[in-house]
ZASE-17889 format. One record per residue (C-alpha): residue number from 1; y, z, x; residue in three letters. Coordinates in steps of 0.25 Angstrom, whole numbers, plus 5000, padded with zeros to 4 digits. Example, Ala and Ser with C-alpha at 12.3 -4.5 7.8 and 13.67 -1.06 7.14 Angstrom:
residues 2
1/4982/5031/5049/Ala
2/4996/5029/5055/Ser
***
This chain:
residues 594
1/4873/4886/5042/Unk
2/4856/4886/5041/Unk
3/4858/4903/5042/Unk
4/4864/4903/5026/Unk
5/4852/4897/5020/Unk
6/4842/4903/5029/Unk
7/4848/4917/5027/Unk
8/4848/4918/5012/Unk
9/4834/4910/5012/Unk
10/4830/4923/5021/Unk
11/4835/4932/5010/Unk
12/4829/4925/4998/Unk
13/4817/4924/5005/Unk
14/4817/4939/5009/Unk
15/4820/4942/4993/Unk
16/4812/4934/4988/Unk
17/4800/4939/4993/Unk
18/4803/4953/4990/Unk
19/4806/4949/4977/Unk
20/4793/4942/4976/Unk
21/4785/4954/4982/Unk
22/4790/4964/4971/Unk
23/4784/4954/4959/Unk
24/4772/4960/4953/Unk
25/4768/4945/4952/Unk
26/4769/4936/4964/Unk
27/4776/4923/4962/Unk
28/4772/4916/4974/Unk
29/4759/4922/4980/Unk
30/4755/4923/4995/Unk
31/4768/4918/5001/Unk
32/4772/4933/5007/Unk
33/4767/4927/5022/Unk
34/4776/4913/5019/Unk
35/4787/4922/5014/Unk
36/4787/4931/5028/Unk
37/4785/4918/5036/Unk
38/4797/4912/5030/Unk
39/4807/4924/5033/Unk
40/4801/4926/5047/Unk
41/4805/4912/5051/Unk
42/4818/4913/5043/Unk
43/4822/4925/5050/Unk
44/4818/4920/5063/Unk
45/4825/4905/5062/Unk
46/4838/4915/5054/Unk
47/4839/4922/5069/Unk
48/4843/4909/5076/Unk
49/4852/4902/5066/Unk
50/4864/4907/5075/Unk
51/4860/4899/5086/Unk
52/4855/4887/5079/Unk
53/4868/4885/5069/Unk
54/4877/4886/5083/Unk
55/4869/4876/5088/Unk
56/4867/4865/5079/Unk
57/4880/4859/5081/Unk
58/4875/4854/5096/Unk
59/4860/4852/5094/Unk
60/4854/4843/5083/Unk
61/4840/4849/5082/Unk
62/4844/4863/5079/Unk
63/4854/4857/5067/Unk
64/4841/4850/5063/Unk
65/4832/4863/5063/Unk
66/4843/4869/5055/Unk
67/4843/4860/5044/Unk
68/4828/4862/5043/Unk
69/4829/4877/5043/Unk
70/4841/4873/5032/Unk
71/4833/4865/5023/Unk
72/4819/4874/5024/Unk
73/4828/4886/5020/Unk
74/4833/4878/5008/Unk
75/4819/4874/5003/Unk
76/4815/4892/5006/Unk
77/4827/4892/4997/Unk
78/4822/4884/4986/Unk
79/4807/4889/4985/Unk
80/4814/4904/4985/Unk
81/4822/4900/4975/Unk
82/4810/4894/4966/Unk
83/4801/4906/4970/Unk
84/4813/4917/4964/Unk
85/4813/4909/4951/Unk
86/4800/4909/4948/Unk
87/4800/4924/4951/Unk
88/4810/4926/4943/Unk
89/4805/4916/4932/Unk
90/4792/4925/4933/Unk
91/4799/4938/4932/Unk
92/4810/4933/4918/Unk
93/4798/4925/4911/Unk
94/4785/4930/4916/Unk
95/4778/4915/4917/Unk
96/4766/4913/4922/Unk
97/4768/4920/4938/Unk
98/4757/4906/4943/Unk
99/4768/4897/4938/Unk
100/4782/4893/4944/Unk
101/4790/4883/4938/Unk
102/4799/4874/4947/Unk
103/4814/4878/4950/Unk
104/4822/4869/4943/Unk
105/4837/4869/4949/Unk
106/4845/4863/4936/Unk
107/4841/4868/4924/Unk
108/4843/4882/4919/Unk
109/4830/4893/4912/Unk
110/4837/4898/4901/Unk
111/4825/4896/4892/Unk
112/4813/4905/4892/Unk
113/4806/4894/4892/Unk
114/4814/4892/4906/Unk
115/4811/4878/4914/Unk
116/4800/4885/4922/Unk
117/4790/4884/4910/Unk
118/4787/4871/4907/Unk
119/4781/4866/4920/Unk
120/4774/4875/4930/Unk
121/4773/4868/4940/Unk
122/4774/4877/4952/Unk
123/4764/4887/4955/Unk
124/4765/4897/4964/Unk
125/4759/4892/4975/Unk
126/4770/4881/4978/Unk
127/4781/4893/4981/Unk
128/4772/4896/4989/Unk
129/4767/4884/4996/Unk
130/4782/4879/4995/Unk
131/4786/4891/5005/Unk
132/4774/4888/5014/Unk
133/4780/4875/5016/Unk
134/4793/4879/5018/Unk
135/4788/4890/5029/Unk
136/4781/4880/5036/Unk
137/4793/4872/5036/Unk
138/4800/4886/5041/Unk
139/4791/4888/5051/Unk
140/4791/4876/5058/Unk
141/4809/4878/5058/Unk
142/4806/4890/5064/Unk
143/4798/4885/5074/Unk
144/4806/4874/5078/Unk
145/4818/4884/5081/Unk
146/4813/4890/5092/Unk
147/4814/4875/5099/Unk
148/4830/4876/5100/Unk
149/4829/4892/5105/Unk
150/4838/4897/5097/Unk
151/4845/4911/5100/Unk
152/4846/4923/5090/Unk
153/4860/4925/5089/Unk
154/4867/4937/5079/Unk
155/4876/4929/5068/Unk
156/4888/4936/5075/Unk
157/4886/4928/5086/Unk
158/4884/4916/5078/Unk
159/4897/4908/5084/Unk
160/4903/4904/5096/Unk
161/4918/4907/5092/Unk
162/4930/4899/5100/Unk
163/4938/4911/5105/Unk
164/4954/4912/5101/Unk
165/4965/4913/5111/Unk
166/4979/4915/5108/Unk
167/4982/4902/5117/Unk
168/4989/4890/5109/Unk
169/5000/4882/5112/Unk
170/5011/4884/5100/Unk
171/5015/4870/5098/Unk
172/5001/4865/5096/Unk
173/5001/4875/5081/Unk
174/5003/4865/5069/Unk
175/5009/4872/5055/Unk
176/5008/4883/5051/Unk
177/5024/4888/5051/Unk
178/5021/4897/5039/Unk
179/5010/4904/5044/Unk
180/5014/4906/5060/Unk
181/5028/4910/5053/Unk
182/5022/4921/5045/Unk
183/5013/4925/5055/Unk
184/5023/4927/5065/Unk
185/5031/4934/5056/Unk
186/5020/4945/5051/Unk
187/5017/4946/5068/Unk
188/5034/4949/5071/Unk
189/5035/4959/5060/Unk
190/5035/4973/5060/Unk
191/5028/4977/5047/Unk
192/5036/4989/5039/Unk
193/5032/5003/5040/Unk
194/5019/5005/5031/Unk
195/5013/4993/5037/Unk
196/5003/4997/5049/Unk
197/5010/4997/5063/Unk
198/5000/4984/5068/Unk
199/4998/4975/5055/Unk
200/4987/4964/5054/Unk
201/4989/4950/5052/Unk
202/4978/4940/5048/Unk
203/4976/4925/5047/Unk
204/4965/4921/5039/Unk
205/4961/4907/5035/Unk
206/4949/4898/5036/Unk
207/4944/4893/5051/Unk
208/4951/4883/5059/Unk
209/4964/4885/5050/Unk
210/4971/4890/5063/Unk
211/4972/4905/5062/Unk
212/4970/4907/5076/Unk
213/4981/4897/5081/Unk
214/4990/4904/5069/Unk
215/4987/4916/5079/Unk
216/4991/4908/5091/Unk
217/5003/4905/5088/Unk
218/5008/4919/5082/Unk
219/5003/4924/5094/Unk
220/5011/4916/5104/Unk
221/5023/4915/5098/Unk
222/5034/4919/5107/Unk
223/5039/4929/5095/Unk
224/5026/4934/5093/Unk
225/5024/4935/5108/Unk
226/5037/4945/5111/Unk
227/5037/4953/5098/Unk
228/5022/4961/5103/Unk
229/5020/4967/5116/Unk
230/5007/4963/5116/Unk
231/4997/4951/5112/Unk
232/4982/4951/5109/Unk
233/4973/4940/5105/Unk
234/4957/4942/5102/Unk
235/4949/4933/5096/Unk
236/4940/4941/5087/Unk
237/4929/4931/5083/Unk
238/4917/4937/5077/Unk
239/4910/4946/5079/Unk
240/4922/4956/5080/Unk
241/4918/4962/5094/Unk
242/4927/4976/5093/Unk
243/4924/4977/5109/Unk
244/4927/4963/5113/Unk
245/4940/4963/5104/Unk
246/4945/4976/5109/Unk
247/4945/4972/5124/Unk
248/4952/4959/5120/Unk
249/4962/4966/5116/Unk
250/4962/4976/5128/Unk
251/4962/4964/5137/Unk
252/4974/4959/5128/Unk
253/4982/4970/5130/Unk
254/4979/4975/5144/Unk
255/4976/4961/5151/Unk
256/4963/4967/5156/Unk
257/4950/4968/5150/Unk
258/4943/4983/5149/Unk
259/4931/4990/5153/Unk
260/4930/5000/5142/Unk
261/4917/4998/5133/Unk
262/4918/5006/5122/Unk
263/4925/5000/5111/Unk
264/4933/5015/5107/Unk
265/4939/5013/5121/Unk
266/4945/5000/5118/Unk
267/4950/5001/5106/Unk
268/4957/5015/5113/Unk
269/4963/5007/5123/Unk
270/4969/4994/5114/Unk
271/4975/5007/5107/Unk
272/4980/5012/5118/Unk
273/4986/4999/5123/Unk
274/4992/4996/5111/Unk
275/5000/5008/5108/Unk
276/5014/5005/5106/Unk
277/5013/4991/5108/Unk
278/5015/4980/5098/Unk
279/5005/4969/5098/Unk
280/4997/4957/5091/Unk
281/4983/4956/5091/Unk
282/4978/4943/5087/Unk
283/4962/4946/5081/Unk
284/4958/4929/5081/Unk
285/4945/4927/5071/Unk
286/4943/4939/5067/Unk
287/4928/4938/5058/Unk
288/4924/4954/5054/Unk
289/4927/4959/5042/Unk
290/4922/4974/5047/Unk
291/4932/4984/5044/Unk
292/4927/4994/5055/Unk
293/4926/4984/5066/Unk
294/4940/4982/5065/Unk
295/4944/4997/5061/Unk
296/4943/5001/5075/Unk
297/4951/4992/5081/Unk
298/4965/4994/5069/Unk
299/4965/5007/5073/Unk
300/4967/5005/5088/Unk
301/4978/4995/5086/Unk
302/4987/5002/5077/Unk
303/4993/5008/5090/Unk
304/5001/4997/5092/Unk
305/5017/4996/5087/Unk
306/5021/4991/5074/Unk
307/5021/4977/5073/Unk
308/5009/4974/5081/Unk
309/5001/4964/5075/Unk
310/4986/4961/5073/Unk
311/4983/4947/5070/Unk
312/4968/4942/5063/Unk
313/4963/4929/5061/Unk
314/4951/4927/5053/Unk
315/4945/4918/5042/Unk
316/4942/4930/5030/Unk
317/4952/4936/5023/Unk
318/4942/4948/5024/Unk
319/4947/4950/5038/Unk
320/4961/4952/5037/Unk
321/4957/4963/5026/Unk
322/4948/4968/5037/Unk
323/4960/4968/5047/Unk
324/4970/4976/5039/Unk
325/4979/4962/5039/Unk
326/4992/4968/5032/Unk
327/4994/4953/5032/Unk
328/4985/4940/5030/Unk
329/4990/4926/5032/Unk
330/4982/4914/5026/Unk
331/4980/4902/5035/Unk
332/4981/4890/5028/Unk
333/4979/4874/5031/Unk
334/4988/4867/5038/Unk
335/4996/4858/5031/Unk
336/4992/4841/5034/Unk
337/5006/4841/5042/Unk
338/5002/4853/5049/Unk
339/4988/4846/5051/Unk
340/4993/4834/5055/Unk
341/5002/4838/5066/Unk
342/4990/4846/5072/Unk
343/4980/4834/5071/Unk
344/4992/4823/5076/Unk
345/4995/4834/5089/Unk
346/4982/4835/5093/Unk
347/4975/4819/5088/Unk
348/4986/4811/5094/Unk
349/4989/4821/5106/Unk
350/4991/4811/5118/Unk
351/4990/4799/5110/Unk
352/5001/4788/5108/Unk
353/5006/4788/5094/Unk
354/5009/4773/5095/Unk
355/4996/4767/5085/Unk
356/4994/4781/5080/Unk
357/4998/4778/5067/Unk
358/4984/4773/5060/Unk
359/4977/4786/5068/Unk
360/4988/4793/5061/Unk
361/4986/4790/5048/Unk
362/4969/4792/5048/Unk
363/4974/4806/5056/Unk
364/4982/4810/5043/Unk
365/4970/4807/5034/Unk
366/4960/4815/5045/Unk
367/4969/4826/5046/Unk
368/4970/4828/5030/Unk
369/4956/4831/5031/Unk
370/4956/4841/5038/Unk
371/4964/4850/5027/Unk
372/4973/4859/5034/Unk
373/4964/4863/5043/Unk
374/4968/4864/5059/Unk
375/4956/4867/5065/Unk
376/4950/4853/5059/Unk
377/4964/4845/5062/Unk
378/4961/4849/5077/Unk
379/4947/4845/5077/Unk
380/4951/4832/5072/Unk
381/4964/4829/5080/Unk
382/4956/4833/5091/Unk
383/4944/4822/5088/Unk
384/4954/4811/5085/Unk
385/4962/4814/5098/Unk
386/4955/4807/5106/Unk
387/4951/4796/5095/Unk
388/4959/4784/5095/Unk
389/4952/4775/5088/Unk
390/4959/4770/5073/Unk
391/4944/4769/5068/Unk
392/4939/4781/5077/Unk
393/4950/4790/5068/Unk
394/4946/4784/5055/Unk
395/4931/4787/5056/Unk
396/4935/4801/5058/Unk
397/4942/4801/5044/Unk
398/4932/4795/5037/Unk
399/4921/4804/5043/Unk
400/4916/4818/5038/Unk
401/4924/4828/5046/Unk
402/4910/4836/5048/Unk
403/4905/4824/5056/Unk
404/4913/4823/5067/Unk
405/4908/4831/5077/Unk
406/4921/4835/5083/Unk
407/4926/4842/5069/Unk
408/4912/4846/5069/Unk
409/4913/4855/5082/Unk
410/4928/4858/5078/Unk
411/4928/4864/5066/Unk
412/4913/4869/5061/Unk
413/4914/4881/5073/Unk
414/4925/4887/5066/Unk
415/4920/4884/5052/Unk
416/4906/4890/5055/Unk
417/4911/4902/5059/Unk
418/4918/4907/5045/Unk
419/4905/4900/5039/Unk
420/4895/4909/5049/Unk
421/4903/4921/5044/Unk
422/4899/4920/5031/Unk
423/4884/4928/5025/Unk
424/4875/4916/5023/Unk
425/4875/4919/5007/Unk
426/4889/4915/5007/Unk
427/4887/4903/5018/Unk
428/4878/4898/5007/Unk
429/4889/4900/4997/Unk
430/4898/4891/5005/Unk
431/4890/4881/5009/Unk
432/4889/4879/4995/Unk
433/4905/4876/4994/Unk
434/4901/4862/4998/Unk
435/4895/4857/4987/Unk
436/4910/4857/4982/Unk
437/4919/4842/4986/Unk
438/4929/4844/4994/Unk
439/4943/4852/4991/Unk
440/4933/4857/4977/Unk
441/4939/4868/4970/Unk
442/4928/4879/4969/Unk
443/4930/4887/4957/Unk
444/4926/4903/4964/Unk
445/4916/4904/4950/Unk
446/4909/4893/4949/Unk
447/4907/4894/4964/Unk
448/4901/4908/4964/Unk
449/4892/4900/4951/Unk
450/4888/4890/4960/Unk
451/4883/4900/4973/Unk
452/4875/4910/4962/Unk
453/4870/4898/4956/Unk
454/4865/4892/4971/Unk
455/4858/4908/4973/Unk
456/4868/4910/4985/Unk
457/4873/4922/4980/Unk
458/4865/4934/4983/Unk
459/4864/4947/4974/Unk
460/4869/4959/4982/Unk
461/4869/4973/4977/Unk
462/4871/4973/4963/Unk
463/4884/4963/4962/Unk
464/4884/4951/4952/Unk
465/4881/4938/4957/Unk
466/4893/4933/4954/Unk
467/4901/4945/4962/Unk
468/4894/4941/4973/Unk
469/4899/4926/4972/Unk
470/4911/4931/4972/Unk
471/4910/4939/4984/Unk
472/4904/4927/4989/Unk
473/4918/4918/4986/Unk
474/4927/4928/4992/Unk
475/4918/4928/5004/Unk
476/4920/4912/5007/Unk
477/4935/4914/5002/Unk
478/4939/4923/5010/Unk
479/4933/4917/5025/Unk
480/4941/4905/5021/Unk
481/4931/4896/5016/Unk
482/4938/4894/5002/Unk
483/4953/4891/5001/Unk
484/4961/4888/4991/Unk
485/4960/4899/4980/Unk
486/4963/4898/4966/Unk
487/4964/4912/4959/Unk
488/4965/4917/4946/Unk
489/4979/4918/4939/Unk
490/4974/4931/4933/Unk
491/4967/4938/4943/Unk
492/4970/4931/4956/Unk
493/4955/4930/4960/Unk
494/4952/4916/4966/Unk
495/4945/4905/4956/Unk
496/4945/4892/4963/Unk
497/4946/4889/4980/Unk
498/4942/4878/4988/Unk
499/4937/4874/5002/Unk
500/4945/4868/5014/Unk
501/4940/4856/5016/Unk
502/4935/4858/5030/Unk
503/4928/4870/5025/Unk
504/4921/4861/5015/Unk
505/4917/4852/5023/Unk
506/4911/4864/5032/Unk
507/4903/4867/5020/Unk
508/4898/4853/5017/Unk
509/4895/4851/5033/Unk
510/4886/4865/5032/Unk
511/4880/4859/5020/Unk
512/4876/4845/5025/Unk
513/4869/4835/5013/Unk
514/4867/4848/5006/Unk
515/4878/4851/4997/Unk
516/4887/4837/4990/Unk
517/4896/4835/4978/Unk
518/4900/4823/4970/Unk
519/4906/4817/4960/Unk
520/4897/4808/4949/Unk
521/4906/4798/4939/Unk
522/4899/4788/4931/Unk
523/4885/4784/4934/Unk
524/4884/4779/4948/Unk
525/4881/4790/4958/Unk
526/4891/4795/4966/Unk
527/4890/4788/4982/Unk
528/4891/4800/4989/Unk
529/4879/4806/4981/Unk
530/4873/4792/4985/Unk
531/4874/4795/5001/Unk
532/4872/4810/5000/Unk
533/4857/4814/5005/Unk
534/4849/4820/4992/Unk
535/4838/4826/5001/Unk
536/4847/4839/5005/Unk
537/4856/4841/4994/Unk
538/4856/4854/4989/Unk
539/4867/4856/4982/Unk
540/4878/4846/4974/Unk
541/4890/4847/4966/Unk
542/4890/4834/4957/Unk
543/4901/4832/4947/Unk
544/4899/4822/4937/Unk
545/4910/4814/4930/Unk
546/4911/4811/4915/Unk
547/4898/4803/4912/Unk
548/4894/4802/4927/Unk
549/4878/4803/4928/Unk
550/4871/4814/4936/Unk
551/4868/4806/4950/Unk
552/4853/4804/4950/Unk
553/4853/4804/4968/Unk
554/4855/4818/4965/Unk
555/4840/4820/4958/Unk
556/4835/4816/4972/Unk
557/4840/4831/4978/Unk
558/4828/4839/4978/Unk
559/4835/4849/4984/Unk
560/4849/4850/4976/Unk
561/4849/4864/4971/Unk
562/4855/4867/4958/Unk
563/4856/4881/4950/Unk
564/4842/4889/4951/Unk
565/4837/4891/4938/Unk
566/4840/4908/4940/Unk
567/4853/4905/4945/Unk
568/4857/4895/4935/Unk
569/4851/4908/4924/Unk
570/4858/4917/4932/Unk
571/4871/4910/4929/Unk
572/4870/4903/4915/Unk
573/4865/4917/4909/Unk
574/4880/4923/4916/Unk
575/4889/4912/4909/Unk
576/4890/4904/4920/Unk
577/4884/4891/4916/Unk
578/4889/4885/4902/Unk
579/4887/4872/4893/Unk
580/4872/4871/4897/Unk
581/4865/4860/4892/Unk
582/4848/4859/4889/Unk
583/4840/4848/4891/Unk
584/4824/4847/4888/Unk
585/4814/4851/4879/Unk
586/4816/4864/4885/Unk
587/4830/4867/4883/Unk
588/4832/4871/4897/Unk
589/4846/4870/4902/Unk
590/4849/4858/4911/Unk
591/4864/4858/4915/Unk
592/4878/4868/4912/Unk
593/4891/4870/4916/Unk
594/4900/4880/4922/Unk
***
């Protein structure tokens, strides 16, 4: 979670001081020494962030140094940001190079006047006395990190992955008549002449939505069971271990393990073991999207009869591209009746339905808030199993579902590991989706606005900004962390998506007292603005009704960030912005629309 901030922190740290190196005129004068401190003790803490985010959900303390660490990279992150500006001020306007004016977060610098010149009133040295504090502040983090001896672990190994089998009792699968029809239908048939010999199926959809026990059930099937001569399971997982994987197959198919080593002699002899036979293989959380890695291992399964089956569950759409699927099914959320009779089997399993009805009716309610998703109606029906109590089932639908620590434990595994996939400039774009209220419609533009105007897009080669947004969208889109897509009627390309409920809430459990939306109307400030913590708010979505009045509480956020003054140029300049209104003697703009 801490690894996206510090990570781009790192880079702009990197590129900033080269860019402030390659100036004829220094902006901020004997800090080179500051500079390398701070990215010695950023690269040393970025080495043990692994290990810390796997285990601050068991130890208190290490949370705690976390959200130090969090917090000093977001105040690097604003003196970077006011350091660039007045570089870049220095470089358009050529002002005085002993002056830097404040950065000023809401109003835009069209005028040449711009809103540095009025009031100079930082110099020079407080960049530089403002990074002193903030490496002093660094160090002792640093320091403090080598109290909980943390291990240096690669991101690859990053987490503990619960390990499929293709076990399961059929009766205990709720719903999904379409999808288990369809799939066993694609599984039984022979494909026609052009197709390949061994065809690819892939199910993809978000984590916990219930690929794996889609996969189960196929794979059990009595049908299913006597139509191929042989059955293999892997669970792939990542990293996507070609040597590992290959002897699971052998093992599979031969009912021993192997001694050979060299991974040639292995895939040989799963070609040679499949020749003439009709199989499944079931590849469970499949992650790569490397082409080569899985290259090698097509073209020893092609040996096998027409109408063997290979059978991929993953999250990213890129995958099943990757995987030559000649066919992808979609897994969708399960309807609240399928829901339900998943939460009832599992909650009232062993109980006596006589004075069930009132833990019925909150149960209903609890079980609409989990929006389709099994993974979350489990986790719950497995909490209230053992809960009796009238008053013990209603607190737990008046609560958070991020606060019990039983959903906690259930569902953030599975969740972290599609978010822990993603590079950490686009972990930073999703974070932002927070900001957003619940089952929000996010228009695809004015969201790519939004993350250029925050600076999370990075420039790369010599793409528009804007590309790279896009890019950006498609990235999240297509690992299952958008859903609902509206598309144009004319091109077919998506405008508008949404985020599963559970996914948001992921996003706002990430981003605690960070990000919050509200709704203004009237005069009175809205309670739940009231009640939220001002001190680490840094970003808000606030929509104001007809004559409602901009909630003052929101003036005591110091560190709310808005549009930087280069970004909010960068944009009003390109036609993005509209409708600007000016204020002040200056003419300076202080507000626009989109």
């Amino acid at each position: 979670m801490v690894d996206a901030i510090v990570s781009v922190v790192l880079e702009q740290l990197i590129s900033t001081a080269i860019e402030e190196a390659k100036e004829r005129v220094r902006l901020v004068k004997g800090v080179g020494t500051e500079v390398k401190m701070l990215q010695d003790n950023f690269e040393a803490i970025q080495a043990v962030l692994v290990d810390a985010d796997r285990r601050q959900m068991a130890e208190e303390p290490v949370r705690l140094w976390l959200e130090k660490l969090k917090y000093a990279s977001y105040d690097m992150e604003d003196a970077l940001d006011e350091w660039n500006t007045a570089r870049v001020k220095l470089q358009i306007e050529g002002v005085d190079n002993n002056a830097l004016a404040p950065r000023k977060r809401v109003c835009s610098f069209f005028p040449a006047s711009s809103c540095f010149g009025s009031k100079q009133m930082f110099l020079r040295h407080d960049i530089a006395q403002e990074i002193k504090e903030i490496n002093k502040n660094l160090d002792g983090i640093h320091r403090q990190k080598d109290i909980f001896n943390f291990s240096v672990i690669r991101s690859t190994e990053r987490s503990e992955r619960m390990h499929s089998t293709p076990l399961i009792d059929v009766s205990d699968v709720c719903g999904r008549v379409e999808e288990k029809s369809t799939l066993k239908s694609k599984l039984l048939g022979e494909g026609s002449e052009q197709q390949n010999a061994v065809q690819t199926i892939s199910l993809v959809g978000m984590g916990g939505i219930g690929k794996t026990t889609l996969a189960q059930f196929v794979y059990n099937d009595n049908d299913v069971i006597n139509h191929f001569g042989k059955r293999i399971w892997v669970c792939v997982s990542d990293p996507f271990d070609e040597y590992r994987i290959a002897k699971a197959i052998i093992e599979a198919l031969e009912g021993s393990a192997t001694n050979l080593v060299e991974l040639n002699a292995l895939l040989l002899r799963i070609n040679e073991s499949i020749a003439r036979e009709k199989f499944l293989l079931v590849l469970d959380d499949v992650w790569t999207e490397d082409y080569n890695k899985w290259e090698s291992f097509r073209h020893c399964l092609i040996n096998g009869q027409r109408g063997s089956k290979i059978l991929v569950t993953t999250r990213k759409e890129i995958v099943a591209g990757t995987m030559d699927s000649t066919d992808v099914i979609s897994i969708k959320e399960l309807s609240e009746r399928e829901c339900w009779s998943l939460f009832e089997r599992i909650a009232f399993s062993n109980r006596p339905r006589l004075g069930c009805e009132q833990l019925e009716k909150i149960g209903r309610k609890i079980v609409s808030k989990c929006k389709g998703l099994p993974l979350a109606v489990k986790t719950i029906g497995s909490l209230l199993r053992f809960k009796r109590s009238l008053r013990v089932w209603q607190s737990i639908l008046d609560s958070q579902m991020w606060q019990l620590e039983e959903f906690e434990r259930g569902l953030l595994g599975p969740l972290l590991l599609s978010y822990n996939d993603l590079p950490p400039t686009i972990k930073r774009c999703f974070l932002y989706c927070a900001i957003f209220p619940k089952d929000y419609r996010m228009d695809k533009d004015e969201l790519i606005k939004l993350w250029l105007a925050q600076g999370y897009i990075r420039p790369k080669e010599n793409k528009e900004l804007e590309m790279i947004g896009e890019e950006y969208f498609d990235y999240l889109a297509t690992r299952s962390f958008f859903q609902e897509f509206e598309t144009d009627d004319y091109d077919g390309l998506v405008v508008s998506c949404k985020m599963h409920d559970i996914v948001h809430d992921f996003a706002q459990y990430l981003t605690k007292n960070e990000c919050f939306s509200t709704e203004a109307n009237g005069h009175e400030e809205p309670l739940s603005l009231i009640n939220t913590p001002k001190e680490k708010l840094r970003h808000s979505m606030l929509m104001l009704g007809f004559e409602a009045s901009f909630p003052d509480s929101l003036l005591n956020a110091k560190k709310l960030e808005m549009i930087g003054e280069e970004y909010f140029d960068y944009l009003a300049t390109r036609s993005f912005f509209q409708e600007f209104e000016t204020g002040g003697d200056d003419g300076l703009v202080v507000s626009c629309k989109i």
